[in-house]
C-alpha positions in Angstrom: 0.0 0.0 0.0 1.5 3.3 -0.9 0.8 6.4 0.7 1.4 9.9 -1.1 3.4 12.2 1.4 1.4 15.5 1.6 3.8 17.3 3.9 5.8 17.2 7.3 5.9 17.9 11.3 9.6 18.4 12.4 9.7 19.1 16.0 11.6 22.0 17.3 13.5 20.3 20.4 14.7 17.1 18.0 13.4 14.2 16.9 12.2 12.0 14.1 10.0 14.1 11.6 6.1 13.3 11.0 5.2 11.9 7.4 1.7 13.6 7.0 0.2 10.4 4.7 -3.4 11.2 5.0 -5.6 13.8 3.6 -7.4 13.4 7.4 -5.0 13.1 10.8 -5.8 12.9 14.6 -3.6 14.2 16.7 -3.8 13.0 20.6 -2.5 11.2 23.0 -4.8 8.0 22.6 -3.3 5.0 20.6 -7.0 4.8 18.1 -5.0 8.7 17.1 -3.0 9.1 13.3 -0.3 10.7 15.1 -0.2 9.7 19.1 1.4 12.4 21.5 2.0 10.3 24.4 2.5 13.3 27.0 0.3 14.7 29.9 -0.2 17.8 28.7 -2.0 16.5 24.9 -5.9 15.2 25.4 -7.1 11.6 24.2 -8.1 13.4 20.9 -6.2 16.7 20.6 -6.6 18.1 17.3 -7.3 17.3 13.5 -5.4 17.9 10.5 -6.5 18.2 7.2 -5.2 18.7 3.4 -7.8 20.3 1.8 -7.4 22.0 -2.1 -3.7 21.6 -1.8 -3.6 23.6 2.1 -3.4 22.0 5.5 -5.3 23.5 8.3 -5.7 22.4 11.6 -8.7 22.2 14.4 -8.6 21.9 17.7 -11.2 18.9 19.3 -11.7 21.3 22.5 -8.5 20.1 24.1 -7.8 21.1 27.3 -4.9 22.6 26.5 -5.5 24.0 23.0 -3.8 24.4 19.7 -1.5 27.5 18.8 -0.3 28.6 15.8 2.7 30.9 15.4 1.6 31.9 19.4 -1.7 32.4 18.8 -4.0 30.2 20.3 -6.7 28.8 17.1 -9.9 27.0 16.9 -9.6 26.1 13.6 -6.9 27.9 11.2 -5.2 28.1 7.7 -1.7 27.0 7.8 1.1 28.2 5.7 4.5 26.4 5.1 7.0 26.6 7.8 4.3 27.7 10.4 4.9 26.8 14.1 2.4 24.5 16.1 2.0 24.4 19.6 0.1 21.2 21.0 0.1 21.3 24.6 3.9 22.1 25.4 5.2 20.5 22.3 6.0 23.3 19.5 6.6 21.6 15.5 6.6 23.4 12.3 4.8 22.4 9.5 6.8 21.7 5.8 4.6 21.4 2.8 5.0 22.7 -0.8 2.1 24.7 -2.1 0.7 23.5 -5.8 2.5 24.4 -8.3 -0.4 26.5 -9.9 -1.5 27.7 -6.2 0.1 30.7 -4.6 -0.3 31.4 -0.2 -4.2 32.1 0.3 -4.7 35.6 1.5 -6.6 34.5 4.8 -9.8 35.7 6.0 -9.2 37.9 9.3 -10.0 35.0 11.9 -11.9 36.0 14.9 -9.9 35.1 17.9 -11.6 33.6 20.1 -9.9 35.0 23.6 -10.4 38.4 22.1 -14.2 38.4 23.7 -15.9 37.4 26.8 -18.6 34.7 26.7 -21.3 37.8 28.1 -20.3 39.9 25.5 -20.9 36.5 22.6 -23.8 36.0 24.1 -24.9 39.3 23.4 -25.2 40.0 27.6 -22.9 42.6 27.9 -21.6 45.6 26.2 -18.3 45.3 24.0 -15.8 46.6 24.9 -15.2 48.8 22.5 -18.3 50.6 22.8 -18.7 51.5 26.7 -18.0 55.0 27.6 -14.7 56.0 28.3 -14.4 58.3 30.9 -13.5 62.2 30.5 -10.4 63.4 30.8 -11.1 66.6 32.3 -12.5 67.0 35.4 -15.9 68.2 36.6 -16.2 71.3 38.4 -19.3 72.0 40.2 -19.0 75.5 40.9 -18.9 76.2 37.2 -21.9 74.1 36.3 -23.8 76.1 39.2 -22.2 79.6 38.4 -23.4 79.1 34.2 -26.4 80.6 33.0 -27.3 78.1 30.2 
């Protein structure tokens, strides 16, 4: 049975690189997982790969400890060539070659998702963006009683 490589994961602190085989891979620290991270810190089912069009983007399964990429933690995310990966403690980069016909997609600006409270998603609280700030002089009640208007 032959597989068609599709890409990479080279960890950063060593180690043997990750063929990526399959157009669809788990990552997790369960054995039933495409690639098992047997650490702690990585949940049963951590996250999912996935080669779509030519592009790999990743999705976190609501681990506990969430998926990062480049530092910023990602629900579900886009990723370039070379980009780092955080899952749990353990940082890889990614190596793929776009298609040849394909240049790097222009992403849409992702929401992120620590960038809100649940209140304000659920519509229960102001953002914050839009409360009042408060003034920067100072009131003076002598002159609001002293003014004619």
């Amino acid at each position: 049975m032959k597989y068609e490589v599709h890409g990479e994961l080279q960890p950063f602190l060593g180690g043997d690189s990750i063929p990526l085989i399959r157009e669809v891979l788990t990552l997790g620290r369960r054995d039933s997982c495409d690639i098992p991270l047997r650490f702690p810190n990585i949940s049963g089912q951590h996250a999912q790969l996935s080669f779509r069009n030519g592009y790999w983007y990743i999705r976190d399964l609501n681990s506990t400890n969430g998926v990062k990429v480049n530092g910023i933690r990602v629900q579900e995310k886009l990723l370039h060539p070379r980009d780092e990966i955080t899952i749990g403690k353990r940082k890889y980069r990614i190596e793929y070659e776009l298609p040849a016909d394909r240049r790097a997609l222009d992403e849409v600006v992702e929401e992120d998702i620590m960038s809100q409270s649940l209140l304000e998603k659920a519509g229960l609280e102001r953002p914050k963006s839009s409360r009042p700030s408060p003034k920067s002089s100072s009131f003076d009640a002598g002159d609001f009683l002293l003014t004619d208007e």
